[in-house]
C-alpha positions in Angstrom: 242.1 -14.4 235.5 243.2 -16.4 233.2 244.0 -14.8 229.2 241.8 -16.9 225.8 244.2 -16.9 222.7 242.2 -18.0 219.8 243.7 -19.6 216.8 242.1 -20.1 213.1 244.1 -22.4 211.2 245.2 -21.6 208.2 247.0 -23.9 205.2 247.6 -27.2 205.3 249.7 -29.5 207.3 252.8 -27.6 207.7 251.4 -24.2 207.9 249.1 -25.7 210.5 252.4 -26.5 212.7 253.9 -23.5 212.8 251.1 -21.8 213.5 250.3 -24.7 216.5 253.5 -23.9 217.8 253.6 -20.5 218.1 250.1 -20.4 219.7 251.5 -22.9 222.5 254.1 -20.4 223.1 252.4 -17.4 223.2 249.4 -18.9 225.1 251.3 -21.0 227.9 249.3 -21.9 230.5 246.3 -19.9 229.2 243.3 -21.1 227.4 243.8 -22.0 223.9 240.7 -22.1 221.4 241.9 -23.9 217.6 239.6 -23.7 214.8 239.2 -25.4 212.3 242.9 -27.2 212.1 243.1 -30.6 210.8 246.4 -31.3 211.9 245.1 -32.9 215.2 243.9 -36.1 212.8 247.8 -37.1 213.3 249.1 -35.1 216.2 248.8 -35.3 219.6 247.5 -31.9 221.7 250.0 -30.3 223.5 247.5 -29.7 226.3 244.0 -29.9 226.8 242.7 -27.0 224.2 239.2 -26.1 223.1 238.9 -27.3 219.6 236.2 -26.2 217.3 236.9 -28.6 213.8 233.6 -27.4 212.4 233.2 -23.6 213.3 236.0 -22.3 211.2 234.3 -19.9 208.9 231.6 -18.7 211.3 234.1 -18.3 213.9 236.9 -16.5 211.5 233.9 -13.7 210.7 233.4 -12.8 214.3 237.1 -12.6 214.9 237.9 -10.3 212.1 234.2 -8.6 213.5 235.8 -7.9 216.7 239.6 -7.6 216.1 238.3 -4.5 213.7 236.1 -3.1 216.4 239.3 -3.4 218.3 237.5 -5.0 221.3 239.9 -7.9 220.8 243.8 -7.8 220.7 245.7 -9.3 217.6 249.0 -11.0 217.6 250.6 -11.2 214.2 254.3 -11.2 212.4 253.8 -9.2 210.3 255.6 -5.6 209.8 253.5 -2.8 210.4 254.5 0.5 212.0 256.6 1.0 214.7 254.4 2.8 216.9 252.2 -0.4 217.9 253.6 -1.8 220.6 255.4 -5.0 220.2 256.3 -9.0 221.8 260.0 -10.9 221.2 260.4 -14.1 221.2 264.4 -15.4 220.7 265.2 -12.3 218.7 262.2 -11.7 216.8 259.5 -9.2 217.6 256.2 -10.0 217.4 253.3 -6.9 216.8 250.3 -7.0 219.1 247.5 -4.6 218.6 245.7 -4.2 221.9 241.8 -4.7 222.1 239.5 -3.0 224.9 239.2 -6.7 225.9 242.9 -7.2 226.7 242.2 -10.8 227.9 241.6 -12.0 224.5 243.6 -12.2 221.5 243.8 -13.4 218.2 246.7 -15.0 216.8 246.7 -14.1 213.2 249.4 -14.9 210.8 251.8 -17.6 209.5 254.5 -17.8 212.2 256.6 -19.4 209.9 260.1 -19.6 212.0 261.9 -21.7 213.9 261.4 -20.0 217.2 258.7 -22.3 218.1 260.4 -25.9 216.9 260.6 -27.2 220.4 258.9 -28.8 222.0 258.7 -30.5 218.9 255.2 -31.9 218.3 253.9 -35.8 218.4 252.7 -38.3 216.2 249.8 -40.0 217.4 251.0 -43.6 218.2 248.6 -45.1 215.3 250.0 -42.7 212.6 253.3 -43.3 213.6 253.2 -47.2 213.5 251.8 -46.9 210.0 254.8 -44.6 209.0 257.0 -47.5 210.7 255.3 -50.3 209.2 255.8 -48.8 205.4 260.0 -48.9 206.1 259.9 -52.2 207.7 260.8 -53.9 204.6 263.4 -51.9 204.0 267.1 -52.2 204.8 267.6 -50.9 208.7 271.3 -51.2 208.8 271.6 -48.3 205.7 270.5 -44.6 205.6 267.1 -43.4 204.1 267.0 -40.3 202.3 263.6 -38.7 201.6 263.0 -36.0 198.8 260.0 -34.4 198.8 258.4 -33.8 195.2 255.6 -31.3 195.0 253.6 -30.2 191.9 249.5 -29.4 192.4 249.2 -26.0 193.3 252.8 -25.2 193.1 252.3 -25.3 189.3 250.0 -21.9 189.2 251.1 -20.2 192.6 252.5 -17.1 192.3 255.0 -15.4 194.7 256.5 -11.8 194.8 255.1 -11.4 191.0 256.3 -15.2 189.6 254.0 -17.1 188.4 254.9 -21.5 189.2 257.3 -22.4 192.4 257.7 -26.0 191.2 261.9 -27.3 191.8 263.9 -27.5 188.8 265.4 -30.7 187.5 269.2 -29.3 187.9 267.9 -28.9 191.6 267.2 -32.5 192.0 270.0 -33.7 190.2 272.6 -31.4 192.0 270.7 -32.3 194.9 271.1 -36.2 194.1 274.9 -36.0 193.6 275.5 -34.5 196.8 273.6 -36.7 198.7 275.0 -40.2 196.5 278.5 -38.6 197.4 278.1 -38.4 201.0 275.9 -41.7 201.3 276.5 -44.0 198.3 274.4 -47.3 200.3 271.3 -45.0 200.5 267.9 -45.8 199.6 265.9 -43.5 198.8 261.9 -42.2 199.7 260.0 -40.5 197.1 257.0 -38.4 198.8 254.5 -36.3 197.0 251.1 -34.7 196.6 251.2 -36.3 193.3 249.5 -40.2 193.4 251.9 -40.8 190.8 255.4 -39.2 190.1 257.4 -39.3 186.9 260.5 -37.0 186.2 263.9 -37.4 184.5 265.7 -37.3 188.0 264.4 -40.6 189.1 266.3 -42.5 186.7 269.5 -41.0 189.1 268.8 -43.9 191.7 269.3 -47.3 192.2 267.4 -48.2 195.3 264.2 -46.1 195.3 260.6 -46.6 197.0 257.6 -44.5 196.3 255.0 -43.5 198.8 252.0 -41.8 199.1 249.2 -42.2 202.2 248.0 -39.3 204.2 249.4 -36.3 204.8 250.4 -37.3 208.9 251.8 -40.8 207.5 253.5 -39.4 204.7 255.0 -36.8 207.3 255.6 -39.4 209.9 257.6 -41.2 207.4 259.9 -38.2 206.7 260.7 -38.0 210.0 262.1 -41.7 210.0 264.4 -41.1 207.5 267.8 -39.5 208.0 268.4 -37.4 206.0 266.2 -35.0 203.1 265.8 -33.1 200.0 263.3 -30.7 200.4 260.8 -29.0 197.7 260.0 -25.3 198.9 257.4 -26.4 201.6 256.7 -26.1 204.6 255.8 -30.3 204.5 258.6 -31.2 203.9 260.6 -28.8 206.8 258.6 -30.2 209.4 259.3 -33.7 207.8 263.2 -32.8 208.2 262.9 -31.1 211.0 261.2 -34.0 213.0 263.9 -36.3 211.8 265.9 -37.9 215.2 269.1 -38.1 212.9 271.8 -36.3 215.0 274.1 -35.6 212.3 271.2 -35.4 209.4 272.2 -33.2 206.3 269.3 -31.2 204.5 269.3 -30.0 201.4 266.6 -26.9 200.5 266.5 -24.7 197.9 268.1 -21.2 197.8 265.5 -18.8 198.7 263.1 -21.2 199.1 259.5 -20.0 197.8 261.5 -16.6 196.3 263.7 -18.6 194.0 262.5 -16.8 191.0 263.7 -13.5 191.9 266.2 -14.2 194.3 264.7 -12.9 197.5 263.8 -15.2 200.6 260.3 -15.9 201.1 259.3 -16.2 203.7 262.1 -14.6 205.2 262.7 -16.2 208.1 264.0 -19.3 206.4 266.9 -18.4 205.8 268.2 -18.5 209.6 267.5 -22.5 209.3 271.2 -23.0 209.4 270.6 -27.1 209.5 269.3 -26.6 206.1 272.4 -26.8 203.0 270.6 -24.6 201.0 271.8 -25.0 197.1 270.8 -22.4 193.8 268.1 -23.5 191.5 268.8 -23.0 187.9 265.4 -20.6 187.4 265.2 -21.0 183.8 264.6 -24.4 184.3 261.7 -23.9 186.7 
């Protein structure tokens, strides 16, 4: 008999990813059911899943009904004690709490590590051509760098008791330097939540665009680039990390969403070894 893992997205875009890719791996040849995610607007399914875009909320409530009557099983990365019985994956366990209906479980969390990268997910063709229709115009024989600029909700969010996770100027500016001394012909691709973006660091570069379309194009177009500088977001990891560049250098920011108080959040990052991460100057921030 074959095993249902049900999924609830959670976040946008990126979260939506990691979470995607975990459930493929957990679920393998099992039936999936994904609720609620959006991220299938500009990626193609891995398989032939049960999707529910509209149910998310009803659908959440009787999950969370059942997972407490423990009549369904939970999968989940987060710590909890060490006397629930636990899954690995490549070095990192995973808890599952075990429901009276053992054929169904819940995959409830974040996932946010690179265990589940490959097999890396796919554009739909359309979102992709629009992505490669954007950089036609510019120069193919030179490297594109993207940097990823986010503000919104990034002004007010608050992690591990820190209040704002918005990059520092010195972080884009050392970030800059690095990448105009490594590749001095580059021209460079401003993404952003932001319609409109206007900061001191600009001013660093010569040979600049500025786009802004949805969130799969403006993804899709991180991934044609070759190389990155990255805010704290998950966005803009799957942007780098869907880049083809063999030799592609990322830059990210010391402890990433924790910058503030100098602990890595989430955690996991931190093992991205492609990723040059550099300090961010927190009284700037």
């Amino acid at each position: 008999m074959k095993k249902h893992y049900i999924w609830i997205a959670a976040g946008q875009l990126g979260n939506q990813l990691f979470q995607y890719q975990a459930a493929l791996h957990f679920s393998k040849n099992n039936r999936l059911i994904c609720v609620g995610a959006t991220m299938f607007r500009y990626f193609k399914p891995q398989h032939n899943h049960i999707k529910l875009p509209f149910l998310r909320e009803k659908m959440e409530a009787l999950v969370q009904f059942l997972a407490k009557k423990k009549w369904i099983s939970v999968l989940t990365p987060d710590r909890v004690p060490s006397n629930v019985s636990s899954e690995s994956s490549e070095g990192k366990t995973y808890t599952l709490f075990p429901g009276k209906w053992s054929e169904i479980t819940h995959l409830k969390g974040y996932f946010q590590h690179s265990d589940f990268l490959e097999p890396k997910p796919q554009f739909k063709d359309s979102i992709l051509k629009q992505a490669q229709t954007l950089l036609a115009f510019l120069p193919q024989n030179l490297p594109k760098i993207f940097i990823h600029y986010r503000e919104g909700d990034y002004k007010e969010w608050s992690i591990l008791g820190h209040s704002g996770t918005v990059l520092s100027q010195s972080y884009y500016v050392q970030s800059i330097q690095l990448m105009k001394e490594k590749f001095p012909d580059a021209t460079y691709v401003i993404l952003s939540d932001q319609k409109k973006v206007q900061t001191p660091w600009m001013s660093l570069l010569d040979r600049v665009v500025f786009l802004h379309h949805s969130p799969g194009v403006d993804m899709a177009i991180m991934s044609l680039c070759n190389h990155a500088i990255l805010s704290a977001s998950s966005f803009s990891w799957w942007g780098a990390a869907l880049m083809s560049t063999p030799q592609k250098f990322v830059i990210g920011p010391q402890y990433w969403l924790g910058f503030k108080s100098n602990e890595w959040f989430p955690d996991s990052i931190k093992n991205d070894d492609w990723i040059h991460f550099i300090p961010i100057n927190e009284t700037e921030s």
